[in-house]
DRENDREN-108036 format. One record per atom (N, C-alpha, C, CB): residue in one letter; x, y, z. Coordinates in steps of 0.05 Angstrom, whole numbers, plus 5000, padded with zeros to 4 digits. Glycine has a CB too. Example, Ala and Ser with C-alpha at 12.3 -4.5 7.8 and 13.67 -1.06 7.14 Angstrom:
a526448865156;a524649105156;a526449345156;a522649115181;s525749555142;s527349795143;s525850015157;s528249885114;
end
This chain:
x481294851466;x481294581475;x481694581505;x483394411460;x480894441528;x480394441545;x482694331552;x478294371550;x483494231581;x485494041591;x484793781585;x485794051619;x483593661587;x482193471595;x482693311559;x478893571610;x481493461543;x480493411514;x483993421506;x477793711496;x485693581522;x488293601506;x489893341511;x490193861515;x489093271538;x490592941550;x489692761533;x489692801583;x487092701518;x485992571508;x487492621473;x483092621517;x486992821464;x488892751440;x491592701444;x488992951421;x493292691459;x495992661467;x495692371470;x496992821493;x493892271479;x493691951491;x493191761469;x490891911513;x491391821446;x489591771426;x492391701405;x487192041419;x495491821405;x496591811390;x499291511398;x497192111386;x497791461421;x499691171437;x499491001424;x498891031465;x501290791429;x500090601407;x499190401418;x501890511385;x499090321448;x497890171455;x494790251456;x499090101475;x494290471459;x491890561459;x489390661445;x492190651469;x487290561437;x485390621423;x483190781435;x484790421413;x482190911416;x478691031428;x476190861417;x477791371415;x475890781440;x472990591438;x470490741460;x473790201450;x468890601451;x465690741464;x465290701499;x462390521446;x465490911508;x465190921531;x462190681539;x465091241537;x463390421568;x461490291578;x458790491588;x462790121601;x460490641601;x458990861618;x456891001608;x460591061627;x457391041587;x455591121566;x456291551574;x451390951575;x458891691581;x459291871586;x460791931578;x459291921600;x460892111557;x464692241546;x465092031528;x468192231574;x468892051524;x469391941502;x472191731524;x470092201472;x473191451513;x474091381530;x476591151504;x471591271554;x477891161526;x480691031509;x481190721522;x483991251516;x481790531502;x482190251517;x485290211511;x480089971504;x485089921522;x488189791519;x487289501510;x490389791552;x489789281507;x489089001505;x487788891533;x491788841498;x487789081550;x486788931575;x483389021578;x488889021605;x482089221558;x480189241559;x480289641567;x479289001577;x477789681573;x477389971580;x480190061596;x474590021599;x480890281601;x482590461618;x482690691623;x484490461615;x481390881608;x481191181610;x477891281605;x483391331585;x476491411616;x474491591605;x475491801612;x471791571613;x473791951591;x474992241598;x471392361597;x477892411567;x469992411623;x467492471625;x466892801621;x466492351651;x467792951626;x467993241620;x470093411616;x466993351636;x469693621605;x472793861610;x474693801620;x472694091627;x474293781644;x476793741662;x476693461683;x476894031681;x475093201674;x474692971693;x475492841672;x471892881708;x477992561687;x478992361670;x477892121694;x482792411661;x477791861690;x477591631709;x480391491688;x473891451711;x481191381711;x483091161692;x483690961714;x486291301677;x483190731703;x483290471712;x486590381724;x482090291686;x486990371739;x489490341748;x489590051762;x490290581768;x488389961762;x488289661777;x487989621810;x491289521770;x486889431816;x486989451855;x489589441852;x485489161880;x492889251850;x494989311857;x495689491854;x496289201852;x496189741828;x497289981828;x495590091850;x497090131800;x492790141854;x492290381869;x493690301900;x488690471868;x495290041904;x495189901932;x497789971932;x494289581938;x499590001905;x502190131912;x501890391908;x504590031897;x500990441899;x502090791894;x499690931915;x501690941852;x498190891928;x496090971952;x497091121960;x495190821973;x499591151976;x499291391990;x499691691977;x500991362010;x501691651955;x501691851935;x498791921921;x503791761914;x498191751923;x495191851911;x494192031926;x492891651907;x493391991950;x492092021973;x492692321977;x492991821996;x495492291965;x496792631973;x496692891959;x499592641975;x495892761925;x494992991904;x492093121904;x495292881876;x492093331908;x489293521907;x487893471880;x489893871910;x489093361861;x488193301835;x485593111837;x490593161818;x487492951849;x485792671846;x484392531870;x487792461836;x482392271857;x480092271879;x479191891881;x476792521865;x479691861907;x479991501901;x477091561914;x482991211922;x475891211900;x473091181915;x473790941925;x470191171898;x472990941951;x473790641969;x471690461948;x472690622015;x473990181946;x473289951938;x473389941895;x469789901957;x474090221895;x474490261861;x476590201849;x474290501852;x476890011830;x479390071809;x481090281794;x478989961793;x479090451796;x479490721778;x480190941799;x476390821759;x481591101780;x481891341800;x480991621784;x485391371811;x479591831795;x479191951781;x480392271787;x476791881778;x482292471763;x483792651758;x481692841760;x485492641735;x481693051771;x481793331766;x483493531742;x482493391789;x482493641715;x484893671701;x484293911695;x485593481679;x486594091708;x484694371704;x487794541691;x482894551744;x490294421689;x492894611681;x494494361674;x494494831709;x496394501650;x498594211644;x499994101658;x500294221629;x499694161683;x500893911712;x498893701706;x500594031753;x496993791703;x494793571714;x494893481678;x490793731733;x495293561664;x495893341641;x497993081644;x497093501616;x500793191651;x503493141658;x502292891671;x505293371675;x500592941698;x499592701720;x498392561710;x498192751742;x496192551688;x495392311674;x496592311659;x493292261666;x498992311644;x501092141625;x501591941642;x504092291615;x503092071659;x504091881685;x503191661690;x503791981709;x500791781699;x498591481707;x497591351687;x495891531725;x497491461665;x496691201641;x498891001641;x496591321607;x501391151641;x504190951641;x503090731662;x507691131653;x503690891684;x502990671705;x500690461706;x502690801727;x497990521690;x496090361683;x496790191671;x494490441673;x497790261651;x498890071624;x500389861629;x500790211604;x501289911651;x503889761655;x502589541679;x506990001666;x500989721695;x499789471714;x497489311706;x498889581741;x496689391678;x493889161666;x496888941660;x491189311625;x497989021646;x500688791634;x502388601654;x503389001619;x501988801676;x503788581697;x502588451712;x505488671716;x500188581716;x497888291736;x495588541737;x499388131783;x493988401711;x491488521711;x488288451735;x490988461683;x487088611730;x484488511761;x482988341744;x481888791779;x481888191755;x480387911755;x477988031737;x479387761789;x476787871719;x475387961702;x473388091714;x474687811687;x471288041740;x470188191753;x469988431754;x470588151766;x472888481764;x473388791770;x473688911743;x476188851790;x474788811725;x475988981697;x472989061684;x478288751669;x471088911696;x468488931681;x467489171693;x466488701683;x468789261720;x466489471743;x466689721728;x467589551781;x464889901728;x464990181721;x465890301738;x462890291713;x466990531717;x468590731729;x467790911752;x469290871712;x468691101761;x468291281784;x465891471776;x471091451792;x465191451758;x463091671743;x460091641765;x462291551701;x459891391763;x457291361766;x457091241796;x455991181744;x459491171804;x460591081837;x460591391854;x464490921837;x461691611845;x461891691849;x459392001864;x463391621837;x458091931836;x454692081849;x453791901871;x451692091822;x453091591868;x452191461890;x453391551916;x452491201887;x455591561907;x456891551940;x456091881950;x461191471940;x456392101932;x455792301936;x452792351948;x456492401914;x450192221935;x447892271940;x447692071969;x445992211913;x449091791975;x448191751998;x448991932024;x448691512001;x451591992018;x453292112039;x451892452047;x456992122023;x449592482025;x448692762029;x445492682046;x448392951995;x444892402047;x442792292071;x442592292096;x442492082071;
end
């Protein structure tokens, strides 16, 4: 079992949390009452929805883990999960997700945007123009 696949059965046993069908149409992905919050798109790639306020408090720590990868203007943040630190770090941040859909979730707009999956090639293929 991979890292990635191991966070995901660890997660799958929450009880706020269910597995429902990825929007993205990539991987397999876990929701909450506030709607989507986790894909888990390959081996070792998680996105998890953390809200514009979480990523606006916890930013600079983000900013500072080699794990992980913000896309300007995204709700989601997306993990690198390659050793059980990087499991440990998305427990963490699910907590912290969980907790910031519940305390002031993003405007239906944003809860609707897709994840870093597909933000993330765009931004990749323009930035390679």
């Amino acid at each position: 079992m991979t890292t990635a696949w191991h966070a995901l059965a660890q997660l799958v046993s929450w009880p706020d949390l269910t597995e429902v069908r990825s929007s993205c149409g990539t991987g397999r992905a876990l929701g909450s009452a506030g709607g989507e919050i986790a894909h888990f798109h390959s081996d070792h790639g998680v996105d998890l929805h953390l809200t514009a306020g979480a990523i606006r408090r916890y930013g600079p720590d983000l900013r500072r883990s080699t794990a992980i990868r913000l896309v300007p203007g995204s709700h989601w943040v997306t993990v690198r999960v390659e050793c059980e630190a990087d499991v440990s770090l998305v427990m963490t941040l699910m907590s912290a997700a969980l907790r910031a859909h519940q305390e002031q979730p993003d405007t239906l707009a944003a809860s609707a945007a897709r994840c870093n999956d597909r933000l993330e090639a765009a931004l990749t293929h323009r930035d390679a123009l």
